[in-house]
C-alpha positions as CSV (number, residue, x, y, z in Angstrom):
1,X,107.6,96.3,80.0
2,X,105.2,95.9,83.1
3,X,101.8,96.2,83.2
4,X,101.1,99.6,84.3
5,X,103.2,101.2,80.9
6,X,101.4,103.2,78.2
7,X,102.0,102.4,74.5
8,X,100.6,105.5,72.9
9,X,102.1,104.6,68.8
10,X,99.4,104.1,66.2
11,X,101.4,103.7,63.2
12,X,100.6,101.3,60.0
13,X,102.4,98.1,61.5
14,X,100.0,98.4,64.4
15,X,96.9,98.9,62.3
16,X,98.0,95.4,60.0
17,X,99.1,93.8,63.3
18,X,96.6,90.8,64.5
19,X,93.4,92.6,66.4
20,X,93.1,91.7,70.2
21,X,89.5,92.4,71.4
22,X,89.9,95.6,73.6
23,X,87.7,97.5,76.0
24,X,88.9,101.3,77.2
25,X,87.2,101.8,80.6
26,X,87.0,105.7,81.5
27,X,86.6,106.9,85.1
28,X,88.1,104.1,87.2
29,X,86.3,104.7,89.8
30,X,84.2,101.9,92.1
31,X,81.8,101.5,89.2
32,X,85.0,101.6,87.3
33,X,87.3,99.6,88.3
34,X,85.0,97.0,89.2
35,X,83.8,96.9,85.7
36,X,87.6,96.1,85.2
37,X,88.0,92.9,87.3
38,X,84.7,91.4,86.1
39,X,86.0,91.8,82.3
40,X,88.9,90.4,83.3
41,X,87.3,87.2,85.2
42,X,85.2,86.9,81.9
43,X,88.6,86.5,80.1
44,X,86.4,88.2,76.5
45,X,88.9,90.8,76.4
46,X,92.4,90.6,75.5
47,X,93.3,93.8,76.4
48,X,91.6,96.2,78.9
49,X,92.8,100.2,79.1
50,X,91.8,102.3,81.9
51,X,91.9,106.0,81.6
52,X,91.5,108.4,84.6
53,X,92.7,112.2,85.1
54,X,94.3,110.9,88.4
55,X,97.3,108.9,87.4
56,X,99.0,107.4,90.1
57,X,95.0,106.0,90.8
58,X,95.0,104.9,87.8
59,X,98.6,102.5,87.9
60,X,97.2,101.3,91.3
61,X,94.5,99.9,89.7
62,X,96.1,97.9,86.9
63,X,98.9,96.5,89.3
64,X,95.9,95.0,91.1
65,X,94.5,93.7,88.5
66,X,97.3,92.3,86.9
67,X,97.7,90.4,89.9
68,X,94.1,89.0,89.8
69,X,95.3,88.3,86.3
70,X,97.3,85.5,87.3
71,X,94.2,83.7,87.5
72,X,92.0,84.4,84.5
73,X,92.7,83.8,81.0
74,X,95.6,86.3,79.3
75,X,94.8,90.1,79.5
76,X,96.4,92.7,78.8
77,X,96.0,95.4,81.9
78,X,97.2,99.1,80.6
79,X,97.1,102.1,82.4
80,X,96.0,104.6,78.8
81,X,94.6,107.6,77.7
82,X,92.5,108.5,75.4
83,X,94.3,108.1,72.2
84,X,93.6,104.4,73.2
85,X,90.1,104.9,72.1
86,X,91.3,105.1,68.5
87,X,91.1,101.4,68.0
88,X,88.9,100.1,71.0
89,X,86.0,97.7,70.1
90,X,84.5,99.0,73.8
91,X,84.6,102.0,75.4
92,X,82.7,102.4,78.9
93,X,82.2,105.6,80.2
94,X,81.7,106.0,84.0
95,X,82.8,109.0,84.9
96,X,79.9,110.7,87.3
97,X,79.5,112.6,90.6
98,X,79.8,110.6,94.1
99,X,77.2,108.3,95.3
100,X,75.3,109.8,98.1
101,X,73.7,106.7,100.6
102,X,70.7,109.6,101.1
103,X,70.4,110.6,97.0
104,X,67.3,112.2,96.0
105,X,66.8,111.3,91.9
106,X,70.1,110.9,89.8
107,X,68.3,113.9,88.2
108,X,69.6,116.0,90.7
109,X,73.3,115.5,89.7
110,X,72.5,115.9,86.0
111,X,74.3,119.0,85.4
112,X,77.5,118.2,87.3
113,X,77.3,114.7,85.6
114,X,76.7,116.0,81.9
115,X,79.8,118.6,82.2
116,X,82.1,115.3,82.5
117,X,80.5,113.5,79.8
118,X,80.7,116.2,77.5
119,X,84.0,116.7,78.1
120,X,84.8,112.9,78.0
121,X,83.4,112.8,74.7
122,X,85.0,115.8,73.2
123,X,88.2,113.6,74.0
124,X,87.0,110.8,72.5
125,X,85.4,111.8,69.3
126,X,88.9,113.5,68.6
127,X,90.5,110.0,68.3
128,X,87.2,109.4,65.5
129,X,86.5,105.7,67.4
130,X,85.7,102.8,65.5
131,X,84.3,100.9,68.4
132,X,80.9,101.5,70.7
133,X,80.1,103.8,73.2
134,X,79.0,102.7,76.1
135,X,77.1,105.5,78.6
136,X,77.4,104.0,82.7
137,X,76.6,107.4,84.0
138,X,73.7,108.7,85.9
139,X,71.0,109.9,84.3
140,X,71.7,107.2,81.6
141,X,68.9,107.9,79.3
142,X,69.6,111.6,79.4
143,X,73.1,111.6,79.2
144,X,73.1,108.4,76.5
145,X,70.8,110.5,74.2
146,X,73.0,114.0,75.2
147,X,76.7,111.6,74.5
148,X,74.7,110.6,71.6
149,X,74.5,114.0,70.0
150,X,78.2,115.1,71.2
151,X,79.3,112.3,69.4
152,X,78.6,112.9,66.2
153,X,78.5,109.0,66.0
154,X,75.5,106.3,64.1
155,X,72.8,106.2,67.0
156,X,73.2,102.6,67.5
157,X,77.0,102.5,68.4
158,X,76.0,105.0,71.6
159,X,74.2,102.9,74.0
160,X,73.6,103.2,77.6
161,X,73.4,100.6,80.4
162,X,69.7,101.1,80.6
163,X,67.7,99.2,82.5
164,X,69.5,95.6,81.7
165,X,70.3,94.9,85.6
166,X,66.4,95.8,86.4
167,X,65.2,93.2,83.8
168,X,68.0,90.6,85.2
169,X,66.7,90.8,88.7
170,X,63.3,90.0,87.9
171,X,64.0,87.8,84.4
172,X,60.2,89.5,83.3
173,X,59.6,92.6,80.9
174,X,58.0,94.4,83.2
175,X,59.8,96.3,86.0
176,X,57.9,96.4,89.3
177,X,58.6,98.6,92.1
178,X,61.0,96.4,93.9
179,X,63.1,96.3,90.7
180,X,63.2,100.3,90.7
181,X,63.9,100.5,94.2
182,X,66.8,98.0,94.3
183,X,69.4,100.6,93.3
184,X,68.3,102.7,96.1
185,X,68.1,100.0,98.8
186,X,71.7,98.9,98.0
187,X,72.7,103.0,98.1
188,X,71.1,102.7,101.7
189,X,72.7,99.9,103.0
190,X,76.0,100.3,101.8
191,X,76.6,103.5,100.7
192,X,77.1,102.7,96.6
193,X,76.1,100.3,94.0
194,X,78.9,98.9,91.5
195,X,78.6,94.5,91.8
196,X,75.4,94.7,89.8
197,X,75.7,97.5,87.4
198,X,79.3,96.4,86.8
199,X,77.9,92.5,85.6
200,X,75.4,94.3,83.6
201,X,78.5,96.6,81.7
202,X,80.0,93.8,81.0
203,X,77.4,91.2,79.8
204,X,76.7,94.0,77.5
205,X,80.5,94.2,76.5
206,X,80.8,90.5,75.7
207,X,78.1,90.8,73.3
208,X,79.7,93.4,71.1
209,X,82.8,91.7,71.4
210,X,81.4,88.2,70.0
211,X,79.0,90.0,68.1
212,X,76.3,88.2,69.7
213,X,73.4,89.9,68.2
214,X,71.6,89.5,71.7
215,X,68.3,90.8,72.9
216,X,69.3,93.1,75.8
217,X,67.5,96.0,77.6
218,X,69.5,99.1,77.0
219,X,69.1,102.4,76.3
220,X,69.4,104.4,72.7
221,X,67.9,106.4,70.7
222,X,64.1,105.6,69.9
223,X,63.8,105.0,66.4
224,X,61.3,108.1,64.9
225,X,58.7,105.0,64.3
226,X,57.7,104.6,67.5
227,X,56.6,108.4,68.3
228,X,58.2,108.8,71.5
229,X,60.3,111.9,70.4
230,X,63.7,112.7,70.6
231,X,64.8,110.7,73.3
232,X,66.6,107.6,74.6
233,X,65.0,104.8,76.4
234,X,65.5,101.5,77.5
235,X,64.0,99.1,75.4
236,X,65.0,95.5,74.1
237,X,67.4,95.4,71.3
238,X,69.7,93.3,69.6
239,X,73.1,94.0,70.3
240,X,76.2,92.9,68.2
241,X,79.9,94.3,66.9
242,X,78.2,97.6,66.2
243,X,76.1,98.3,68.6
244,X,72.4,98.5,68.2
245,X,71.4,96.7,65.9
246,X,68.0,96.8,65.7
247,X,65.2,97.8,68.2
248,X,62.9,95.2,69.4
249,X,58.9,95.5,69.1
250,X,57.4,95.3,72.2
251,X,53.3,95.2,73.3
252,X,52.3,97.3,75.9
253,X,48.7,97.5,77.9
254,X,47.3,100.9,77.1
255,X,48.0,101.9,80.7
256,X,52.4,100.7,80.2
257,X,51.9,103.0,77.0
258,X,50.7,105.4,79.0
259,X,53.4,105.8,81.6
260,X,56.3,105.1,78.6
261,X,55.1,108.4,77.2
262,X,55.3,110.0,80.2
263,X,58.6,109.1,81.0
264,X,59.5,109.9,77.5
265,X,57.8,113.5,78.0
266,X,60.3,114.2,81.5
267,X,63.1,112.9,79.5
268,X,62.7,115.7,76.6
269,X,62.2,118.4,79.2
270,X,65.6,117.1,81.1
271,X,67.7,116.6,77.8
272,X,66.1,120.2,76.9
273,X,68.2,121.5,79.6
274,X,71.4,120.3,78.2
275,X,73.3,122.4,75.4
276,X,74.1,119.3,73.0
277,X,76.7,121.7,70.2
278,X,78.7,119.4,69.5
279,X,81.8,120.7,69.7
280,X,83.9,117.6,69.4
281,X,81.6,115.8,67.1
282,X,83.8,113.8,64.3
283,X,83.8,116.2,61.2
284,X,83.3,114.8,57.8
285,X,86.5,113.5,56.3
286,X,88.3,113.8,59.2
287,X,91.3,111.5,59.5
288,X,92.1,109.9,62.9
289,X,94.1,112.1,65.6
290,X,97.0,111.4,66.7
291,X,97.2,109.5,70.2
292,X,100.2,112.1,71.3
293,X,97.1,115.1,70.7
294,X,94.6,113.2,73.8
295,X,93.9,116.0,75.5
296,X,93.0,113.5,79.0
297,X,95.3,115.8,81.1
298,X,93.2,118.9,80.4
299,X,89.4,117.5,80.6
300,X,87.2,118.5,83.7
301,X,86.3,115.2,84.9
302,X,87.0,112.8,87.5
């Protein structure tokens, strides 16, 4: 069996069988794939599954990579679908429109970007996923909150990337203007951004994994507490096997609580846009689906 084949069986011996720490990457793309090479330099995951709509993309891929895997630690490379979600402790999502080196906001591409989550986590939810969510796309706090609510899942195990690479860059709470603008300086230069964002994905992967219960800056769901609203944000938390664990106090000047409420208030009106039905939500009592029911080929997303 080579790397690139797809074992698709969930039965009872694979349920008893030993558990290999796996992470399900979907939407392969630059953000992706290289996602996929710096989990596998980190050598935390035994098994890594990517899951595109375009196939023969897809097996590219995981031949690369199981070439660079002659130089990390044992992984597992697998070309899946989303019946692999079933039993994943990770599962990235970074499906998304294009990059543009000229973008306005990533507000602009919210609707585009929300139809393939939505659809991404219709497929998921089917497979009733033990493991954490993990939102890459752009807007993150919108669409974190929105795959949040699709899901059907506990808050906590839906998280986004948030704002973790803007807090790394600077190592300070506080995120100046050079920290926001890095993203777009890098889309400027070079046309995309995936190094940085793809370090941050997986820093936050390796602490689920070893249930690290680290302080991180990501995004979920604000706790009602904290009377921001219905919305996700990024805010320190400690992150373990389940997700979110708990969010982190944090003191704000009256003029940062100022502008947090703000942002909070835009964020509402954006996720206010978005029908979040949940039509693929996990129904009560459901037992899992069936691997051979992933319905990967038929989803609008890229």
């Amino acid at each position: 069996m080579d790397g690139s084949s797809v074992d698709v069986t969930i039965d009872a011996s694979n349920r008893l069988a030993p558990r290999i720490p796996r992470v399900a990457i979907i939407g392969p793309g630059l953000v992706g794939a290289t996602t996929a090479y710096a989990l596998l330099m980190s050598g935390v995951a035994g098994e890594i599954v990517l899951i595109g709509r375009d196939r023969d993309r897809v097996e590219g891929h995981v031949k690369d990579l199981s070439d660079a895997a002659l130089y990390s630690r044992p992984t597992r490379i697998v070309a899946g679908d989303f019946g692999h979600c079933a039993t994943a402790d990770v599962i990235i999502v970074a499906v998304g429109v294009a990059q543009h080196r000229f973008a306005g906001s990533r507000l602009d591409d919210l609707k585009s970007s929300a139809e393939m989550v939505k659809h991404v986590m219709t497929d998921i939810t089917r497979q009733v996923p033990t493991g954490v969510v993990v939102i890459a796309t752009h807007p993150v706090e919108v669409l974190t909150y929105a795959a949040w609510k699709w899901s059907g899942l506990p808050a906590g195990r839906v998280i986004g990337s948030g704002t973790i690479l803007d807090s790394s860059r600077q190592a300070l709470r506080r995120i100046v203007d050079s920290a926001r603008r890095g993203s777009q300086d890098i889309m400027q230069a070079k046309g995309a951004t995936s190094y940085g964002i793809s370090a941050a994905l997986t820093r936050i992967a390796i602490a689920i994994l070893r249930d690290e219960r680290a302080a991180l800056t990501v995004s979920t769901v604000i706790p009602e507490a904290m009377r921001l609203g219905q919305v996700s944000l990024s805010v320190p938390a400690i992150i373990g096997r389940e997700g979110v664990q708990r969010v982190l106090p944090i003191r704000l000047s009256d003029e940062e609580d100022r502008a947090l409420r703000r942002s909070a208030r835009i964020l509402e009106r954006h996720i206010a846009t978005l029908d979040l039905s949940a039509e693929g939500s996990i129904p009560a009592n459901h037992s899992r689906a069936s691997s051979s029911g992933s319905s990967a080929n038929n989803s609008s997303w890229t």
